[in-house]
Each structure stands twice: as C-alpha cells, then as structure tokens.
C-alpha positions in Angstrom: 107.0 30.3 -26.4 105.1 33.5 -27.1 101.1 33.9 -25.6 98.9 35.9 -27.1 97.2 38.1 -24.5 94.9 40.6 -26.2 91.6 40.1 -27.4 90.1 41.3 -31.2 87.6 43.3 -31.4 84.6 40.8 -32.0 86.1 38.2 -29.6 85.7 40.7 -26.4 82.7 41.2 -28.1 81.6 37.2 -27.5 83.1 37.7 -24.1 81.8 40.3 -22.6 78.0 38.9 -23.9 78.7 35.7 -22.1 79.8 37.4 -18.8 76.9 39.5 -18.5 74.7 36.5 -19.2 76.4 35.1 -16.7 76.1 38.1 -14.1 72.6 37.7 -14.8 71.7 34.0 -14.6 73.7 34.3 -11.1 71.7 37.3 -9.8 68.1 35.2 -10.3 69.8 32.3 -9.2 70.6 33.3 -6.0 68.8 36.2 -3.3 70.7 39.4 -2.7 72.7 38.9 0.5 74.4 41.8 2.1 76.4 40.2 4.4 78.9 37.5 2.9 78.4 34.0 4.5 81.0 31.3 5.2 80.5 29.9 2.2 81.0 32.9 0.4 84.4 33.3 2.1 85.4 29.8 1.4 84.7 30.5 -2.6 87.0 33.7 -2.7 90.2 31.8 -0.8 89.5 28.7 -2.9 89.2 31.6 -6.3 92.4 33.1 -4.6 94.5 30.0 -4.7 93.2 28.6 -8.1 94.4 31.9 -9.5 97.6 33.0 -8.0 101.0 33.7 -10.1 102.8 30.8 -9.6 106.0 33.2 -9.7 104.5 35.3 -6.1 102.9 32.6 -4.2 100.6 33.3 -1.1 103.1 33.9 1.6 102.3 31.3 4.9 101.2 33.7 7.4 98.9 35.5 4.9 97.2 32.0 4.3 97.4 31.1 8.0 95.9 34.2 9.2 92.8 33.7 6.4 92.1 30.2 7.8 92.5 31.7 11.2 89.5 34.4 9.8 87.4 31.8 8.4 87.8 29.6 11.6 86.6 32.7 13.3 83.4 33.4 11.4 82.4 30.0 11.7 82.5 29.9 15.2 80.9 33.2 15.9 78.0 31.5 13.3 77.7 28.3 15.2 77.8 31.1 18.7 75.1 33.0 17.0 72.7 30.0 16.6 73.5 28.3 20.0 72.6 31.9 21.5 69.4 31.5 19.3 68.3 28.4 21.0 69.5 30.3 24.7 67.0 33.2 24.4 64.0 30.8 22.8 64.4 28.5 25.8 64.0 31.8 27.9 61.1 33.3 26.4 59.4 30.1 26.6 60.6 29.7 30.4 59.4 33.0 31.1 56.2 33.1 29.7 56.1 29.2 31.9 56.6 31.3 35.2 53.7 33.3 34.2 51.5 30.9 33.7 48.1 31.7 36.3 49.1 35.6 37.3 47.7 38.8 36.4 49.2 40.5 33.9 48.9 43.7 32.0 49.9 44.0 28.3 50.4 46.8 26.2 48.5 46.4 23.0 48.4 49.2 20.4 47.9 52.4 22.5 45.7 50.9 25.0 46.3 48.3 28.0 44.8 45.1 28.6 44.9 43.2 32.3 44.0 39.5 32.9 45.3 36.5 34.4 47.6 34.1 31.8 45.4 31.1 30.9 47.7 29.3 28.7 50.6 29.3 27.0 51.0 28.0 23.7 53.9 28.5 20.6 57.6 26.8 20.8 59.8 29.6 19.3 57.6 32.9 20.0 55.8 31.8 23.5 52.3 33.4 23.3 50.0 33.5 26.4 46.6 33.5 26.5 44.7 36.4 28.3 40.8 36.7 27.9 40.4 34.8 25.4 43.1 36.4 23.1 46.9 35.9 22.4 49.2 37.8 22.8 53.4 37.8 22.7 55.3 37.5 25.7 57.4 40.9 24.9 54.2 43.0 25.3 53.4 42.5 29.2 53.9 45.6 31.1 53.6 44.3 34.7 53.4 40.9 36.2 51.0 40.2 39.6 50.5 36.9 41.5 
C-alpha cells in the first residue's frame, strides 16, 4: 500500500486559504486569553491522543503525570474561587465592625472623617460617610 504524502501546488494552495480562514473565524470567535484555562488543557491532551503514531504510543507515566497536572490546575481553580468568596465575606465583615465609628478615609489627595452610617454593596462593601460612599480599602484610621 503506497500513501501519497505531498501536496500539489494548487491543493496547498486550497489548504492553506481554508486554515487561515479558520485562524480567523477562531480569533473573533473567541477573546484573547493569555493564560490557558482547564479547558484549554483538556483540548491539547485530547488533540495529543487523537493524533499520536500508533507505532510510539504515549508512555503511562507521561499520561499519568498530565492527568496528575490537569488534576492540579483544577484544584488550584476551584482554591482560587473558594478564596474568592473568603476575602468578600471579609470585606463585608469588616466594613460590618465598622458600622457607627469615626473613620477617616483617604480620597484623592485629601482626607475625609465621619462616623459610618451604613453599609451597603455584597461583593465590594461600601460605607456611607456624610452622605457619600465610599470603599472599604480607602479608610485610613478607625475610632469608636
């Protein structure tokens, strides 16, 4: 049995057209990213074991440690977004305790004081000081 393996002239031609088309239909499909995602890893291994020589297959421990990688990054993702959640129930806990004390904020290149009259936002906590809001990260000094 004898493949034919090279292309003629017009036929790389045709193939080269529809790759770029391609290239391009998948660059305003999809936003530039510039860190690859778990999806994106899961697309290469599967891309890596759809096209491997059957006559040098992927050795065991090289596939083991790649699963081993990808368990990784998904944990450290699902870490990431529980740690998200940690530091939004402590923003909103802190600007809680500060609910009725004087404060001094730093706004701009000046300073405001005034006592915290409420609190209001879920994510981003934002108190209310003399008739303005303002974000929790910008108080200076807290007095009861």
């Amino acid at each position: 049995m004898d493949i034919n393996t090279f292309l003629s002239a017009d036929e790389l031609a045709g193939l080269t057209s529809r790759v770029e088309a391609y290239n391009r239909g998948l660059g305003q499909a999809r936003p530039v990213q510039n860190a690859l995602g778990k999806d994106d890893f899961l697309k290469l291994l599967i891309t890596q074991l759809s096209h491997q020589d059957p006559t040098q297959p992927l050795e065991d421990r090289e596939f083991v440690a790649q699963m081993a990688q990808f368990s990784t990054l998904e944990q450290m993702t699902n870490m990431t977004a529980e740690l998200s959640k940690v530091l939004n129930l402590l923003a909103r806990s802190q600007a809680v305790n500060l609910l009725g004390k004087s404060v001094e904020l730093a706004v701009g290149e000046g300073r405001v004081s005034g006592v915290v009259e409420a609190i209001s936002g879920n994510e981003f906590p934002q108190l209310l000081v003399g008739g303005r809001y303002y974000d929790v990260s910008q108080v200076l000094s807290v007095r009861e």
